[in-house]
LODOTOR-221798 format. One record per atom (N, C-alpha, C, CB): x negated, y negated, z negated; residue in one letter. Coordinates in steps of 0.05 Angstrom, whole numbers, plus 5000, padded with zeros to 4 digits. Glycine has a CB too. Layout:
REM residues N
XYZA ...
END
This chain:
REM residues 419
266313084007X 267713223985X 270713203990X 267013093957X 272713383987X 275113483999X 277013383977X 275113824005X 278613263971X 280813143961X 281313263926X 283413203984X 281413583930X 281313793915X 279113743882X 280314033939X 276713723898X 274813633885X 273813443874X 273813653892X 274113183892X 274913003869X 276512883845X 275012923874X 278613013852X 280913013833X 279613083811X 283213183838X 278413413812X 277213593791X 275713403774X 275213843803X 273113323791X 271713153776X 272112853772X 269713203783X 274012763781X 274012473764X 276612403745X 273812223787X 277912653746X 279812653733X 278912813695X 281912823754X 277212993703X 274413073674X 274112753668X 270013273688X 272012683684X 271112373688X 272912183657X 272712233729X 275312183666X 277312103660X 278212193618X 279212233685X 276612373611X 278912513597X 277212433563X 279412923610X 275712253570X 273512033555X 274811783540X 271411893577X 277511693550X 278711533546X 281511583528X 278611433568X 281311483510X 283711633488X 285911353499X 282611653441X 286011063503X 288410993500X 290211003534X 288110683484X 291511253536X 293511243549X 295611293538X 293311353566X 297011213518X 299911183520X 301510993529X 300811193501X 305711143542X 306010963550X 308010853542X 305710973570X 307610773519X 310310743494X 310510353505X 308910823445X 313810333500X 313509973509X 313909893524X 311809843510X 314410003546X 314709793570X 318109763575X 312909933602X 318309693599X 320409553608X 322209733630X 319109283620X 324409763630X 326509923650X 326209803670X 329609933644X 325509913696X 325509713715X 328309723733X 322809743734X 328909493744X 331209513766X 331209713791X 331409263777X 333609953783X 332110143807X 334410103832X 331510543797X 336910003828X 339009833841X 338409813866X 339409583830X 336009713881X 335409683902X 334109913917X 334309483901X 333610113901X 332510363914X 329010303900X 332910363957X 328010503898X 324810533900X 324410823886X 322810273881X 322810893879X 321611153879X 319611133848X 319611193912X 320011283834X 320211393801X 321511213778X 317211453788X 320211273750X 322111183731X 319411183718X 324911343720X 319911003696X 318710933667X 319211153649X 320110663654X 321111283645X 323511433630X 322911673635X 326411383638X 323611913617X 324312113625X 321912393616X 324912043653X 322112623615X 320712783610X 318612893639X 322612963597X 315713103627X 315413143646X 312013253625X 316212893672X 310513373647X 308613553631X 306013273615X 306713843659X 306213413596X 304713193576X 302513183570X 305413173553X 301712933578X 299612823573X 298212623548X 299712733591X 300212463540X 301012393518X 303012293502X 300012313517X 303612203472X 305912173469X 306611933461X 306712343456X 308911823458X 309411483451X 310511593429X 311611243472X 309511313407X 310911333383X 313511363373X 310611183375X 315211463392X 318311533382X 318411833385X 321011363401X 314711933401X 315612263398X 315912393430X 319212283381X 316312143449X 317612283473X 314312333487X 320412043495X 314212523507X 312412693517X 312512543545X 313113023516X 310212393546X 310112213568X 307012423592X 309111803549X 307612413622X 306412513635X 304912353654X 307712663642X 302512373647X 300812183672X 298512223681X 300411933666X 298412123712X 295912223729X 293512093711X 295812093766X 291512263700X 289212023685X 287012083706X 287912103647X 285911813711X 284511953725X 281411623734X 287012133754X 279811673745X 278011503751X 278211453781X 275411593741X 277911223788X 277411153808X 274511223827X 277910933802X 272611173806X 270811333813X 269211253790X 269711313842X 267011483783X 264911503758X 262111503764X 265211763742X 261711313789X 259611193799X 259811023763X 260111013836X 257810753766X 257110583755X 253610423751X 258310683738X 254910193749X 252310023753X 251009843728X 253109803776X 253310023700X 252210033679X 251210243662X 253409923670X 248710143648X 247610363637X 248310413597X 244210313648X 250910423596X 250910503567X 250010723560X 253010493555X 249110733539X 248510953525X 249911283522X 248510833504X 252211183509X 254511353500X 256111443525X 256511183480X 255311343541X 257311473571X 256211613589X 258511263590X 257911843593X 257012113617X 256111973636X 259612323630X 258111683645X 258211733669X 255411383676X 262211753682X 254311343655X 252411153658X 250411083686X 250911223636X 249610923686X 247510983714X 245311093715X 246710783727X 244211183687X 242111313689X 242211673683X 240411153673X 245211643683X 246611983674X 246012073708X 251411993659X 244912323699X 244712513728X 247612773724X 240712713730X 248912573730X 251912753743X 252612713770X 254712663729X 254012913776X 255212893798X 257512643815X 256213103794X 256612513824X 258812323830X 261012363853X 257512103836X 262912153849X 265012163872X 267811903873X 266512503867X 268811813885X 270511673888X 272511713908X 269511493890X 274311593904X 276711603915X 276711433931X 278811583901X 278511343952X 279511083968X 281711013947X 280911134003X 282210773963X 285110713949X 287610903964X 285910353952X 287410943986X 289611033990X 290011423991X 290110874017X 287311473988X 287211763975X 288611723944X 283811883972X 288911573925X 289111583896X 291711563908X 287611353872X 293511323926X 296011233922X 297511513927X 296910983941X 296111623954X 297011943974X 298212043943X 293512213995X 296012053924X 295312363900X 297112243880X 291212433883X 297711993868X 299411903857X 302611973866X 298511663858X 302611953897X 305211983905X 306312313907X 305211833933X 304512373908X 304812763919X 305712923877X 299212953940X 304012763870X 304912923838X 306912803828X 302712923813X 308112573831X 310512463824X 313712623834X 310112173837X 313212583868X 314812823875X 314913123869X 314712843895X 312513213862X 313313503855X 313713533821X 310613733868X 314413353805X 314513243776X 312613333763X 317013293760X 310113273773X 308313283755X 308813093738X 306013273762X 308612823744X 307312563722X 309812363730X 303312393733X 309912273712X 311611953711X 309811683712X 313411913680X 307611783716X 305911513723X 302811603720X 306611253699X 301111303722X 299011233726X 296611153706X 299511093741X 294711323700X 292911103683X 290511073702X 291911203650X 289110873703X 286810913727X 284910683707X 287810783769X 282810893708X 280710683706X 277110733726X 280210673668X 275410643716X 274010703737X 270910613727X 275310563763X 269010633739X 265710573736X 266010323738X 263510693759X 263510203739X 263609913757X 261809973787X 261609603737X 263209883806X 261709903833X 261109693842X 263010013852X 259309553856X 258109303862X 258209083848X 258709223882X 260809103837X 261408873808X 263708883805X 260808543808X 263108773784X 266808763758X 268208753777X 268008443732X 268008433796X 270608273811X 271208483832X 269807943826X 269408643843X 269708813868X 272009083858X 266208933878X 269909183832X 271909413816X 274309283812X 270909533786X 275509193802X 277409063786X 279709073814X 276108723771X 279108913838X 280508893866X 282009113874X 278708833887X 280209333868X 280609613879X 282109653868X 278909823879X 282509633834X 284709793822X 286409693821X 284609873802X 286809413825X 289009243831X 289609323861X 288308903826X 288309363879X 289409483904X 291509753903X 286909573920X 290109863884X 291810213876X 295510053873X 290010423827X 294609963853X 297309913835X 299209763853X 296809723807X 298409503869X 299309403893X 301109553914X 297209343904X 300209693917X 299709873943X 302610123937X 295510053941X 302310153903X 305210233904X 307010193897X 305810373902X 306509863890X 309909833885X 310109683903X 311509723857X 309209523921X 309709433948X 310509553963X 308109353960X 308709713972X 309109934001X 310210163987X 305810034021X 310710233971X 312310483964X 314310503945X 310710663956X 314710263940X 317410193910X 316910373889X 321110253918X 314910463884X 313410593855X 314410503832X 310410513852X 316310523819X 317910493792X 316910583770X 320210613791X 315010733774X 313510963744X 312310693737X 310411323752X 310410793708X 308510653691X 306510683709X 307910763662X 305110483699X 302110433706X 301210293690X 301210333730X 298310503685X 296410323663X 294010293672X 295910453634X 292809963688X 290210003693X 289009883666X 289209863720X 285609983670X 283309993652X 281709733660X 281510283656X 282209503647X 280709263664X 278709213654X 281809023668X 277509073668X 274209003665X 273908723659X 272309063695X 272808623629X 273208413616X 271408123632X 272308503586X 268908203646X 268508053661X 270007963685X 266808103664X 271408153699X 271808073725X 273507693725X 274208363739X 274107613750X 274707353739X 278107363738X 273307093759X 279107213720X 281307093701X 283907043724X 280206763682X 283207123747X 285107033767X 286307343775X 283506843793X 283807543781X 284107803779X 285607943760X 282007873777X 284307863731X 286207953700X 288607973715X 286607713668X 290207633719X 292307613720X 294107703736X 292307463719X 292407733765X 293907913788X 295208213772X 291008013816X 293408293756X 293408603748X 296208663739X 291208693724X 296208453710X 298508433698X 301808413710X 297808223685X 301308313743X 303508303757X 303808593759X 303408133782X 302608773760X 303409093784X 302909253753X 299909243822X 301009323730X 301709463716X 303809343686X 299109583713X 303509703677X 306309623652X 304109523631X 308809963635X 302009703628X 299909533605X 297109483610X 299609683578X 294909403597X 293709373606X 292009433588X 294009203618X 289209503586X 287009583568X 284509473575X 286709853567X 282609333552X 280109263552X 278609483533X 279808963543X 277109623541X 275409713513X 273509573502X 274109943514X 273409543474X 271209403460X 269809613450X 272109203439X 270509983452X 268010153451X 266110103423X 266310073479X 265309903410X 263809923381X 264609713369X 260709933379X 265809683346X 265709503332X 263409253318X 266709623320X 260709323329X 260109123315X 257809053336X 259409173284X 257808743338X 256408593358X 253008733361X 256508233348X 251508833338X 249208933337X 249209103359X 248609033313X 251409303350X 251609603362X 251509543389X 254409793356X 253209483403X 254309433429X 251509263446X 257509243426X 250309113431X 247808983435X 245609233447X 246808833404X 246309413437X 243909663429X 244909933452X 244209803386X 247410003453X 248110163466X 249410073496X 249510303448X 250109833494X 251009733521X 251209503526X 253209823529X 247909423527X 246909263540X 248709013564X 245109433550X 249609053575X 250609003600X 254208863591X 250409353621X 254408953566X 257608843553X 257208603532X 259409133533X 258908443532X 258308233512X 261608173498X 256707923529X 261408113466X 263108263453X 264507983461X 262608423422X 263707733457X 264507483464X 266707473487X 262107353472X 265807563514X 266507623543X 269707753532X 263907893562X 268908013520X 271108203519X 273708023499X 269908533504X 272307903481X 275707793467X 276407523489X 275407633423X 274607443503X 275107143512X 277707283533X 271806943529X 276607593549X 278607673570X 280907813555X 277107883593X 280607903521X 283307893508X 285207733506X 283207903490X 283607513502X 284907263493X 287007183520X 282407023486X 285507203535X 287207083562X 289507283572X 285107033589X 288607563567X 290707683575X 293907613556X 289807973574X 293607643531X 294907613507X 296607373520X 293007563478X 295107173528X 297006893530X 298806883560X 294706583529X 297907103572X 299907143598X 302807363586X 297807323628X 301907493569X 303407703564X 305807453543X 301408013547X 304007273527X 306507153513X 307706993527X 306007013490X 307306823550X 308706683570X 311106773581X 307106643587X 309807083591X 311707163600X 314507323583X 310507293618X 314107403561X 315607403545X 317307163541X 314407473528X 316906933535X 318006753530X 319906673555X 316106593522X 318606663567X 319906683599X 322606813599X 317806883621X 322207043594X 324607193589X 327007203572X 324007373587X 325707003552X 327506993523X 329306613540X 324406953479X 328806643560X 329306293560X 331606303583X 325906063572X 334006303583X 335506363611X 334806123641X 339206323601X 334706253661X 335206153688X 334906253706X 334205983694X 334806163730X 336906303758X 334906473766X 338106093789X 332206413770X 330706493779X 328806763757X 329606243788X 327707043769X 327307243767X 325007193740X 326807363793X 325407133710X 322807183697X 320707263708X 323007323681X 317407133705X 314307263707X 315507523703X 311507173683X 314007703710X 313308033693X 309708013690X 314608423721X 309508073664X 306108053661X 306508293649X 304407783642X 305108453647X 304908713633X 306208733610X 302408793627X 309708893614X 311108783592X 310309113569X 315108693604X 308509263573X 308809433552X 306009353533X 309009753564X 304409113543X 303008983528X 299409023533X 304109063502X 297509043515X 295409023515X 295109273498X 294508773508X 291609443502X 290809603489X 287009653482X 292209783502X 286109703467X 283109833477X 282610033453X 280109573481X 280710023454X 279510283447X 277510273424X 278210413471X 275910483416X 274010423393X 272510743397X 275710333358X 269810723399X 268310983392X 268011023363X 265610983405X 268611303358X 267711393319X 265311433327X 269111713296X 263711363307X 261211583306X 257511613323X 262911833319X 259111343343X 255811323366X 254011123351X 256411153406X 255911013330X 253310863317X 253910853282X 253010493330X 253310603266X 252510663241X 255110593229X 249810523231X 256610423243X 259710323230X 260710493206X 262410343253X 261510453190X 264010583175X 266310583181X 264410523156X 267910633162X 271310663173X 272010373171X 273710883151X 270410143150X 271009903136X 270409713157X 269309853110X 268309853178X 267609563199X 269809633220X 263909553217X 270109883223X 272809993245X 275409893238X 273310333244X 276309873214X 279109843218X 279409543207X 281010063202X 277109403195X 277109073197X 276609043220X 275208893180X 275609063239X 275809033273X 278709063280X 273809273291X 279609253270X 282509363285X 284509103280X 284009693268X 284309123254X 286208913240X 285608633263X 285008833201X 283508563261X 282908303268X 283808293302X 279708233261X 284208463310X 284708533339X 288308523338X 283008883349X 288608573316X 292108573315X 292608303316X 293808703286X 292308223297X 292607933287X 292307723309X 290507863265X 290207793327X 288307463337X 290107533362X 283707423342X 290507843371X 291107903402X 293307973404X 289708093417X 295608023389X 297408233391X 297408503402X 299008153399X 294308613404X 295008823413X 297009043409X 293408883413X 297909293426X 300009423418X 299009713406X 302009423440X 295709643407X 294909973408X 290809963403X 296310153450X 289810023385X 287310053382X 287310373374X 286009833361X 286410433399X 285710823397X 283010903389X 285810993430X 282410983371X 280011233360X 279111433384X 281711463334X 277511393379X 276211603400X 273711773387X 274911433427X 272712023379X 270512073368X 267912143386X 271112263352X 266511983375X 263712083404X 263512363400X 259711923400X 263312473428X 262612713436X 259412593447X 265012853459X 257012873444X 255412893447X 255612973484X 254413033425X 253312833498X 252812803516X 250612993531X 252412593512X 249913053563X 246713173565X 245312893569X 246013423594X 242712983558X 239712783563X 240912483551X 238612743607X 241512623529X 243412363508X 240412193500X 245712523468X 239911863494X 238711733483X 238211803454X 239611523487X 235411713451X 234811793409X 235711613404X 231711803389X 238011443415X 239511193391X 242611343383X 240410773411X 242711513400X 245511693391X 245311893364X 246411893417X 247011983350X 247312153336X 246512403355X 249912133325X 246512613337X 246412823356X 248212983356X 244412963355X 250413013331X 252513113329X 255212903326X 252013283308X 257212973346X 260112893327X 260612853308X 261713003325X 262212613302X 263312603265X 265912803259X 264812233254X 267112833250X 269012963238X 271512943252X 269312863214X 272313133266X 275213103275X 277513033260X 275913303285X 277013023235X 278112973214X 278212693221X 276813073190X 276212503220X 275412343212X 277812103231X 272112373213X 276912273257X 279312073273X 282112033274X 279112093295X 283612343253X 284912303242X 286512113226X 284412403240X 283512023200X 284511913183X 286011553192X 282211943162X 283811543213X 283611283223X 285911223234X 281611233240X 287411393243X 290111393259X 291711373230X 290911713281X 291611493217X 293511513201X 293211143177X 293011883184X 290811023171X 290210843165X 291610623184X 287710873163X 290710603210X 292310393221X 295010453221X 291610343246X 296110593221X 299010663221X 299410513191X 299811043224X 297810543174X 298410343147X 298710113153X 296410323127X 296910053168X 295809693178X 298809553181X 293709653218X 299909753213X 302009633225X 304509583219X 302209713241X 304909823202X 306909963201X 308209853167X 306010303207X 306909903155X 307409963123X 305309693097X 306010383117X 304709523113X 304809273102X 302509233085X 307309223087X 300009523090X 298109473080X 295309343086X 298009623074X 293109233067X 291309093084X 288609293087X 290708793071X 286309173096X 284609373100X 283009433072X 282609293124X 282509213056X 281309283037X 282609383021X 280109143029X 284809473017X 287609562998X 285809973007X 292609413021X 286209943026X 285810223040X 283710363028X 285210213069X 281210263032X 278110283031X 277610223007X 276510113051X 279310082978X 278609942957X 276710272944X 281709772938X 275210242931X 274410492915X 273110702928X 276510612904X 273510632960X 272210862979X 268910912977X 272810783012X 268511232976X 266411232988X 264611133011X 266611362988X 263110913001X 260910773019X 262110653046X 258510993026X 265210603035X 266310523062X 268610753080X 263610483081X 267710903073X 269410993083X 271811223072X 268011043100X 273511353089X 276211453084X 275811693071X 277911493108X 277211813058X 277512033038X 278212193062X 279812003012X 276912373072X 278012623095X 279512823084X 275712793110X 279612863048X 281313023031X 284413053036X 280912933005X 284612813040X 287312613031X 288112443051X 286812423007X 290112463057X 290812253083X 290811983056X 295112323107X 290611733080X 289411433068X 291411353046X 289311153093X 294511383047X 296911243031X 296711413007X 300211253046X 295811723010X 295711892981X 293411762974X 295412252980X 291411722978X 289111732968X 289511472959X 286911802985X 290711222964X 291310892958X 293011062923X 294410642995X 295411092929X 296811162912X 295811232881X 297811352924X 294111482892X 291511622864X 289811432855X 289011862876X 289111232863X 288211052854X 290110772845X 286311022871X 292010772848X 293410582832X 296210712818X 294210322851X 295810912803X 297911102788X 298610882765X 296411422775X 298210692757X 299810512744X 302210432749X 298710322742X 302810402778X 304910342799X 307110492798X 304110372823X 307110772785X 308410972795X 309711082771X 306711172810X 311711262762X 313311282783X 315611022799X 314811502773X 316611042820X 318110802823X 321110962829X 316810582848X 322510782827X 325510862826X 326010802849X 327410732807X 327311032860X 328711042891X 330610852900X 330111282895X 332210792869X 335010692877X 334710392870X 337710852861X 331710332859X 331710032857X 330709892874X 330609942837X 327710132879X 324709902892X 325609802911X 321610032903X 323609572921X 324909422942X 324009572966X 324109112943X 324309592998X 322909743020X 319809703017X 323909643048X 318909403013X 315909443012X 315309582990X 314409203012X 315309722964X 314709902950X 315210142958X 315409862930X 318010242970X 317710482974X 316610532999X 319910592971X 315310383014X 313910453034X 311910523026X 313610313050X 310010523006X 307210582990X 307710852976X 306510322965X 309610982969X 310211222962X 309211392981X 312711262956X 307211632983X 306711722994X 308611933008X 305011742985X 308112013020X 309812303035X 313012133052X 311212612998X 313211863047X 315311673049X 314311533083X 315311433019X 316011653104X 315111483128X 316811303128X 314911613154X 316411013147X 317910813152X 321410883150X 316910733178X 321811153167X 324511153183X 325811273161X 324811323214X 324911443139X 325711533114X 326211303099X 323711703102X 324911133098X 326010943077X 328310713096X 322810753060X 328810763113X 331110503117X 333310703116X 331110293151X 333211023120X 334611133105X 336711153084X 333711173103X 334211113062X 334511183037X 335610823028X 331211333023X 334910623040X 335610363029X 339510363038X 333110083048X 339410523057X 341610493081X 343310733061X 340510583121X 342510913052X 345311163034X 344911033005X 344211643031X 343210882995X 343410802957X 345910492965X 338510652935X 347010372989X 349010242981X 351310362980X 349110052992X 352010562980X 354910672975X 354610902957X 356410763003X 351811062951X 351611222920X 348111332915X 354211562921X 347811382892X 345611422882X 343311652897X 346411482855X 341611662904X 339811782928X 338311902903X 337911552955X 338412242909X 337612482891X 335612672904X 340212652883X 333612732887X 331612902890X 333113032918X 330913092862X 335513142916X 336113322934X 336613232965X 338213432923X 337212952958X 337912882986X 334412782997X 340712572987X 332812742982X 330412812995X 328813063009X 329212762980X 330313333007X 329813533018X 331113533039X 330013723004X 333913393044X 335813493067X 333613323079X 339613413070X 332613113079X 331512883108X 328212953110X 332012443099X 328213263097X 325613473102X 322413333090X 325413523140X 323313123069X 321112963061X 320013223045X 321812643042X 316513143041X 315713313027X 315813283005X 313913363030X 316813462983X 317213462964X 315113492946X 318813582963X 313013692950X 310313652928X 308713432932X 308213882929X 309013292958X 307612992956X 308812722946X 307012922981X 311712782949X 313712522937X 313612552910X 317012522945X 313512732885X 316212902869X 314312622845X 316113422860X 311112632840X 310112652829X 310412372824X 308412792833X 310912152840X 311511882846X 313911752843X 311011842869X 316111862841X 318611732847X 320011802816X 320311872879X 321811622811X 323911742787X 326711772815X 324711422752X 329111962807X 332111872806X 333112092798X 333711772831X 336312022797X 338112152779X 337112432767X 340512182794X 336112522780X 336112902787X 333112992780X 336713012828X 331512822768X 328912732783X 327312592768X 329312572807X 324712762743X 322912552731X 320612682733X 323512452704X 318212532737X 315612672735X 315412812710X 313312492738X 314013042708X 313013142685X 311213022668X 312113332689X 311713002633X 309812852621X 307812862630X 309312902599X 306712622628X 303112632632X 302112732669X 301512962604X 305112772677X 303212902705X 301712612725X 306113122732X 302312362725X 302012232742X 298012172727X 304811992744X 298012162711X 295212102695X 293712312698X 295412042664X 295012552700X 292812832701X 290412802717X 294113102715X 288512922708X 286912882722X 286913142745X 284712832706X 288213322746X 288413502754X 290813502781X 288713642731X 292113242777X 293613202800X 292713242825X 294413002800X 290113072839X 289313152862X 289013462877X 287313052859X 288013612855X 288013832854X 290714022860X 287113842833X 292313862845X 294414012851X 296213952879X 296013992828X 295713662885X 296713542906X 295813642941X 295913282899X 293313762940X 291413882956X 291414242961X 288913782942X 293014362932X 293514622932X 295214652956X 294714712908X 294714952974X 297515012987X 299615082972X 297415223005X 301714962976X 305015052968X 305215352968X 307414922993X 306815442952X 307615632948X 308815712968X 308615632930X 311215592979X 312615643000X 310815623027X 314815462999X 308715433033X 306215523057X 305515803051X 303215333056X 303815893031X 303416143022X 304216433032X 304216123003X 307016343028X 308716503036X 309816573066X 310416423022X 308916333076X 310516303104X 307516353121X 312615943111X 305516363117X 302716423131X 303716693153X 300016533105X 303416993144X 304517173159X 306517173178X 305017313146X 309316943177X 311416913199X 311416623203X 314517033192X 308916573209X 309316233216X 311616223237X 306316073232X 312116443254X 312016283287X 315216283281X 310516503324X 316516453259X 319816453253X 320416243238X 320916703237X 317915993233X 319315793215X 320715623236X 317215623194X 322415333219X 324215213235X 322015013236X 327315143227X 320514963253X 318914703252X 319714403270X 316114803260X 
END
């Protein structure tokens, strides 16, 4: 099979795996000469949380494998087409799209081939291979394999910026049932260890002396989560998430929604959940991390567990504790006005940052493009009071869920709005 072709297919292979971002890492010293950047624009693949349009080769090492999960194309008892790379075909294909600016970096992950410790070598060979022999400066994100052994982990952490374990189902039953061959134990024990190289070496760095700080994967740790391949709710998903923050520091637990498979097992669904659905979950942890809420705060009142797909998670929290509301702009403290819906983080240090030198008005909430039919109904100031009785209506949701007048209007010339 011709270079061309594999790419095709193990780079598909590849496109199964939601956590590649490459938000976080570290500027490297380019002073001495080497070849790409961390930095910079380029065709997008995905985006880091400040927005910037990050570009990268995704791709598999190879989608052989010598495990048989359920939920995966590329399982051992899946009749697909296979193929693999060398290492130095991936480094060649890594190096050739960098120069012609395709990508600013690397995500590689891969099957298992003869075993963890064998897979694991290889992709640590990739990553090796270019910043040694080729002064490779871009990101790199390998996909590690929670068994391989603890000496391996650690090699990894030297050559990439982050590093990822998937834990794929949240609950020890599931994973019991669909992939046999993974043990949920294994996977935090190889969290755990990564986590404590990544804080070392942090510390390392915070500590002055002559000699060059560790580098352990300074843009951190990541994995993953399937929606939908088994019976979880949103309540076992994002108490997993949480608990994955807390115990690991991870920097990133990605949603993924099962897609249906060919010659899929009768333990699978047969349809996808809700594209919606993986939505909400994004937008929920973004509560977790971000805005100081807990999981049962989220889910309190939920249907059977899970998320209101009506309503993103902070409106839908809100509607259910309208006692709270309205709150005053120019008093609440940041952790209250972070619970105001339609109110992102960077809006409120804002708004804390213009009420010490004068009073912050309905209006100056339009200049910083907040939404106004989602804030109006919540907030008091100067310029600015809910309508009797509107926060109790029962008719609020309703109204909260209507399109705007001004959407309405703007349907026919979307493409002339300023977005």
């Amino acid at each position: 099979m011709d270079l061309r072709a594999k790419l095709a297919l193990l780079a598909d292979a590849a496109k199964y795996d939601a956590s590649c971002a490459s938000s976080g890492t570290e500027k490297r010293d380019s002073r001495a000469g080497g070849l790409g950047s961390t930095e910079g624009m380029g065709i997008c693949h995905a985006y880091a949380p400040d927005g910037r349009c990050v570009s990268l080769l995704k791709v598999l090492l190879t989608n052989s494998c010598i495990f048989d999960c359920a939920y995966c194309i590329n399982r051992k008892s899946s009749d697909v087409r296979r193929a693999r790379f060398t290492v130095e075909e991936l480094v060649r294909l890594t190096l050739a799209f960098y120069r012609r600016n395709y990508i600013e970096g690397l995500f590689l992950s891969s099957g298992i081939i003869r075993s963890s410790d064998y897979t694991m070598e290889q992709l640590i060979r990739v990553a090796r291979t270019l910043r040694e022999e080729h002064g490779f400066l871009g990101y790199i994100h390998l996909k590690t394999i929670p068994d391989a052994a603890p000496e391996l982990l650690a090699e990894a952490g030297r050559w990439a910026d982050r590093l990822s374990i998937n834990i794929e189902l949240p609950q020890v039953r599931s994973l019991k049932e669909l992939a046999p061959e993974k043990d949920l134990a294994g996977i935090h024990g190889a969290m755990g260890n990564l986590s404590g190289h990544i804080a070392e070496a942090k510390e390392a760095r915070r500590t002055p002396t002559r000699a060059a700080p560790p580098r352990f994967a300074p843009a951190g740790q990541s994995t993953q989560m399937i929606v939908g391949a088994d019976d979880s709710d949103d309540r076992h998903i994002l108490g997993t998430s949480d608990a994955l923050y807390k115990k690991f520091g991870l920097k990133r637990v990605y949603y993924s929604g099962f897609s249906p498979i060919p010659d899929a097992s009768a333990k699978l669904p047969p349809a996808p959940p809700p594209l919606l659905r993986e939505h909400r979950l994004y937008q929920a942890d973004w509560l977790l991390r971000f805005y100081g809420f807990e999981t049962q705060e989220i889910l309190a009142g939920g249907e059977g567990g899970m998320l209101d797909l009506e309503l993103d998670p902070k409106l839908a929290w809100a509607l259910k504790h309208r006692a709270l509301f309205p709150l005053d702009l120019n008093r609440a403290s940041r952790e209250a006005l972070l619970r105001i819906p339609g109110l992102g983080a960077r809006n409120v240090d804002r708004i804390l940052a213009a009420r010490r030198y004068s009073s912050v008005r309905l209006a100056d909430l339009a200049r910083l493009r907040v939404p106004l039919k989602k804030v109006s109904p919540f907030i008091l100031a100067p310029d600015h009071r809910p309508a009797r009785g509107q926060l109790d209506s029962a008719g609020l949701r309703r109204q909260l869920l209507a399109p705007s007048a001004f959407a309405q209007a703007a349907k026919p010339r979307q493409l002339a709005l300023d977005v």
